[in-house]
DOVEX-294849 format. One record per residue (C-alpha): x, y, z. Coordinates in steps of 0.5 Angstrom, whole numbers, padded with zeros to 4 digits, always signed. Each point is the difference from the previous one (the first is absolute). Last residue first. Layout:
N
XYZ...
//
This chain:
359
+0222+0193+0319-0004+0002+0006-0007-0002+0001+0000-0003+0007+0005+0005+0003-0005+0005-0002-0006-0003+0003+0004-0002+0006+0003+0008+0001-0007+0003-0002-0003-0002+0007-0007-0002+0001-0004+0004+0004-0002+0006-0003-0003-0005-0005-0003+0006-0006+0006+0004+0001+0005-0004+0002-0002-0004-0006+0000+0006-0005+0008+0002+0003+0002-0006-0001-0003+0000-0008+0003+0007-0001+0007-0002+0003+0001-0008-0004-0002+0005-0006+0006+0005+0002+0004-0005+0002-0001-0004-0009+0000+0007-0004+0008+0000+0004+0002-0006-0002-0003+0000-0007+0004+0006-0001+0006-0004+0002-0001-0005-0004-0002+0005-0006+0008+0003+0002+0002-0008-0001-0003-0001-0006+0003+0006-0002+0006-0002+0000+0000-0006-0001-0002+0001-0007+0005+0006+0000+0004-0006+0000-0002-0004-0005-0001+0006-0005+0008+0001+0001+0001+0007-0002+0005+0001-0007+0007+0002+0002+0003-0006+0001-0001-0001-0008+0007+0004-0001+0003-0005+0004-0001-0005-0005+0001+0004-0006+0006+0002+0002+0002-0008+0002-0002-0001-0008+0003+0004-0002+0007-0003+0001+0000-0006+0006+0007-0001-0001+0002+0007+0005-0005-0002+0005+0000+0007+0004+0000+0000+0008-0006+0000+0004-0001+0006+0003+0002+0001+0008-0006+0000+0004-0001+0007+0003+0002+0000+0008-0006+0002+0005+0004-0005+0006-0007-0002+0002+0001-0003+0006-0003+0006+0004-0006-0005+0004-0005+0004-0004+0003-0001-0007+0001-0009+0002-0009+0001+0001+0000+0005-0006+0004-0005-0004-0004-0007+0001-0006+0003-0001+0001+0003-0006+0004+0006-0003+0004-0004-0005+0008+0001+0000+0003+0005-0004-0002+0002-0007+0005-0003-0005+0007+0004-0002+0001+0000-0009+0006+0000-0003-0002-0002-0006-0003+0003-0006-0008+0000-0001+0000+0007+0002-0001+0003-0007-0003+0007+0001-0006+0001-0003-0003+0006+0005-0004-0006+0002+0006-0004+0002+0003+0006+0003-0007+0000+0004+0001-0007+0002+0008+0000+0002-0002+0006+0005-0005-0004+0004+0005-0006+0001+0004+0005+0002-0003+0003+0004+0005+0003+0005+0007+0001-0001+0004-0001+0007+0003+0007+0003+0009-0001+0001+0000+0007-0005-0004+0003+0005-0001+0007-0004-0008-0002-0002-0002+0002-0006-0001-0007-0003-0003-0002+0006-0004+0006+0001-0003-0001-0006-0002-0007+0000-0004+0001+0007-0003+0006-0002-0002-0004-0007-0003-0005+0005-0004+0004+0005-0002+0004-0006-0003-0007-0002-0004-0002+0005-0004+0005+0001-0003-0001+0007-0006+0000+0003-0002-0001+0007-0002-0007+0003+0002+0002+0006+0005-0007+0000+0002+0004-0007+0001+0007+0003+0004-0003+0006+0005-0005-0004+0001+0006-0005+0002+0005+0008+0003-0005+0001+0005+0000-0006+0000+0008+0001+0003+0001+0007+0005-0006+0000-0001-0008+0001+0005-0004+0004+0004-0006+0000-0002-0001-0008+0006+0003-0003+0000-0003-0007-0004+0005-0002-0005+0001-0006-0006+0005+0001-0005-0004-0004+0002-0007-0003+0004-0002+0006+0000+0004+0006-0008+0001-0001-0001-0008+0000+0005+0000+0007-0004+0006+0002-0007-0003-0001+0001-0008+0004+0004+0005+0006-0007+0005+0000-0004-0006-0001+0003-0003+0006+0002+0006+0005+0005+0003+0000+0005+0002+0006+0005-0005-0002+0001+0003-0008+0002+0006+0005-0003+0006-0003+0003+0006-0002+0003+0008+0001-0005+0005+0002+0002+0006+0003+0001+0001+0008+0006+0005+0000+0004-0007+0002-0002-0004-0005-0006-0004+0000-0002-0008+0000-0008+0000-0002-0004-0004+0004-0002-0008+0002-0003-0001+0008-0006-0003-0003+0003-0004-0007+0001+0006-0005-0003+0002-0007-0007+0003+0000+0000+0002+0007+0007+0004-0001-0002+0002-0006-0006+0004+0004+0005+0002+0006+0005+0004-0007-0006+0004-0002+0002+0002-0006+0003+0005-0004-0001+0005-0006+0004-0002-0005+0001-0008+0002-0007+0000+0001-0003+0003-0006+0006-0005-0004-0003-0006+0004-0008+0003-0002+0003+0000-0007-0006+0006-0003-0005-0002-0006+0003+0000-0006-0003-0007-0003+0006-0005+0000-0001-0007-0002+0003-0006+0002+0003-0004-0005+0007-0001+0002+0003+0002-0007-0006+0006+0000+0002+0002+0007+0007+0000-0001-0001+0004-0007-0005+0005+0003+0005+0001+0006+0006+0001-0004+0005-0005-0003+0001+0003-0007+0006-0003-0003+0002+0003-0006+0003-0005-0006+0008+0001-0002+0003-0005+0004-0003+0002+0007-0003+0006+0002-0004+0002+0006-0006+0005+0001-0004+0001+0006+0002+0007+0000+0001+0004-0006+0007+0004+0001+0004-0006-0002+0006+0003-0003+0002+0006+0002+0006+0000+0005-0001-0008+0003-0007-0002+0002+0001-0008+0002-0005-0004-0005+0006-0001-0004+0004-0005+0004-0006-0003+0003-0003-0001-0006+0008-0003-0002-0001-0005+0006-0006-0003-0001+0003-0002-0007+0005-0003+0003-0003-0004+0005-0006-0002-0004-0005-0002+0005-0004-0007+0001-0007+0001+0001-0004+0004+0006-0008+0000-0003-0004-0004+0005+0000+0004+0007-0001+0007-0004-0004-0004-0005-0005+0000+0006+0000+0007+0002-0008+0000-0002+0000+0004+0007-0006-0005+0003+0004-0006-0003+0006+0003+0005-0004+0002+0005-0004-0007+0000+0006-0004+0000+0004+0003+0005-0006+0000+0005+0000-0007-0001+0007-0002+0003+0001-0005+0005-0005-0004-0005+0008+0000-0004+0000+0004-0008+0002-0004-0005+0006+0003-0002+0002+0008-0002+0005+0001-0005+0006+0003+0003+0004+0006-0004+0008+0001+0000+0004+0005+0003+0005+0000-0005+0008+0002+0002+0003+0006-0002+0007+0000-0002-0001+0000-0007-0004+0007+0002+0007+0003+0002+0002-0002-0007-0005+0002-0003+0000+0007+0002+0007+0001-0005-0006-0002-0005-0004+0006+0002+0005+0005+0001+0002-0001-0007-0007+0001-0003-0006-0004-0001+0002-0007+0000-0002-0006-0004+0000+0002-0008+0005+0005+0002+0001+0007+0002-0007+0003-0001-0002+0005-0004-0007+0000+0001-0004-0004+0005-0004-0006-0003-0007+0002-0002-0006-0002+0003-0005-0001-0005-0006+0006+0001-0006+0002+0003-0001-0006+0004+0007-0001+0003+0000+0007+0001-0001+0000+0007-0004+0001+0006+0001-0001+0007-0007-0001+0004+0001+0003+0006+0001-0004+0007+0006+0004+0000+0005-0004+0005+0005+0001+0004+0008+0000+0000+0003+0001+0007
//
């Protein structure tokens, strides 16, 4: 299991302009072992990203969670990826004989394409000022598993353990509400998956330091997840980010405009995590809409276009977290005041008076 570093990573990106790797093969691939690689990644589907909806009154804690990390663009940014040009980053990012050395660093027709922590943060705009990942502190040195039991699980929920007594999953049916609504959000845009019966070791133990309002550094957990799916030896794995991998070729001045692109899943709103915890979900990708050859450039441009963030959306969006929040203000003003009443009238009951001003 691959664990975080809650160090800042630095790079050469301030210092100087990346350069693009030395002797490579073609103007697409570094190396001949790189370009048979392709074709085993042509076989790999795009888990795609979901934006996240209107947030439902069932869910406020959701909100203020995600508002109060200033991950707000991580629920908004998902856009159209660019199937082929996701495929050759992940071609090229796999480490094969000497290329690549560098961690974090891909390649994709003749631009380098850093995909660091540093990157990942400053594309998601969340800052990182070096102190410790309290989720990487936890992976490295353990943790109480009764307490991310607490955190996480309905009464009677556990972690599910081989025969030796190790740590395996969580049943998605033994999370509890805010648990199972961070899981499906974590399973799309942070730690991809599309086996979502069950949550393993280091997907809980993200779930737990958010809910325990620990930090976490957002981009290394991304990078790392980038890394080791390029990397990985299971050649039937899903691509995972795309949509963010198309963004930062898009900064490194790749053209991306070009068809075919594969659009972000299904919204992450009320409606999906409510068929989600019933199981319906199939976790397919959508399947991209085919080319208009008579269309022309004007189809390219089109597409192209996509990839901008719908102001729109991510006014709703953060209408509804600021609901959410106003929510939450709100109980925590009816408790004071109730609590005053009781204790100036003792022989009034707070609950009336409660249930004569509720929204």
């Amino acid at each position: 299991m691959t664990s975080s570093s809650g160090k800042r990573v630095k790079t050469m990106a301030s210092k100087k302009k990346d350069k693009e790797p030395e002797q490579a093969h073609s103007s697409r691939f570094l190396s001949r072992k790189h370009e048979k690689h392709f074709k085993v990644v042509q076989n790999r589907r795009l888990l795609m990203e979901r934006k996240v909806g209107m947030i439902p009154n069932f869910a406020p804690q959701f909100g203020e969670q995600l508002l109060g990390r200033n991950w707000g663009k991580l629920a908004t940014y998902p856009a159209p990826a660019n199937i082929v040009v996701v495929k050759e980053f992940y071609t090229n990012a796999r480490k094969i004989g000497d290329y690549l050395a560098e961690d974090y660093l891909g390649y994709v027709r003749g631009h380098a394409i850093r995909y660091d922590p540093n990157s990942i943060n400053s594309f998601l705009g969340t800052e990182w000022v070096g102190e410790q990942c309290q989720f990487a502190l936890c992976m490295e040195e353990g943790i109480d598993f009764d307490d991310v039991e607490s955190v996480l699980c309905v009464p009677g929920g556990h972690f599910k353990r081989n025969r030796i007594g190790s740590v395996v999953n969580i049943r998605r049916t033994d999370l509890n509400p805010l648990a199972n609504y961070w899981m499906a959000f974590s399973h799309a845009n942070i730690q991809p998956c599309s086996h979502v019966s069950d949550i393993t070791l280091s997907r809980a133990l993200i779930l737990y330091c958010v809910i325990r309002n620990l930090n976490v550094n957002i981009g290394h957990v991304i990078a790392n997840e980038i890394q080791m799916c390029a990397n990985t030896i299971n050649i039937k794995a899903p691509l995972r980010h795309p949509s963010l991998i198309t963004y930062l070729c898009k900064i490194a001045r790749v053209d991306t405009s070009a068809p075919l692109f594969e659009r972000p899943r299904k919204v992450f709103d009320e409606a999906y995590y409510r068929q989600y915890s019933r199981g319906e979900e199939a976790a397919q990708p959508v399947p991209p809409r085919p080319p208009h050859r008579e269309r022309g450039q004007a189809h390219s441009q089109a597409s192209a276009e996509t990839h901008e963030a719908d102001p729109l959306h991510m006014r709703d969006m953060y209408m509804s977290l600021i609901g959410a929040q106003l929510q939450s203000i709100h109980r925590g003003q009816v408790a004071t005041v109730e609590l005053l009443e009781c204790m100036i009238h003792p022989q009034h009951t707070g609950g009336l008076w409660m249930s004569s001003i509720m929204w």
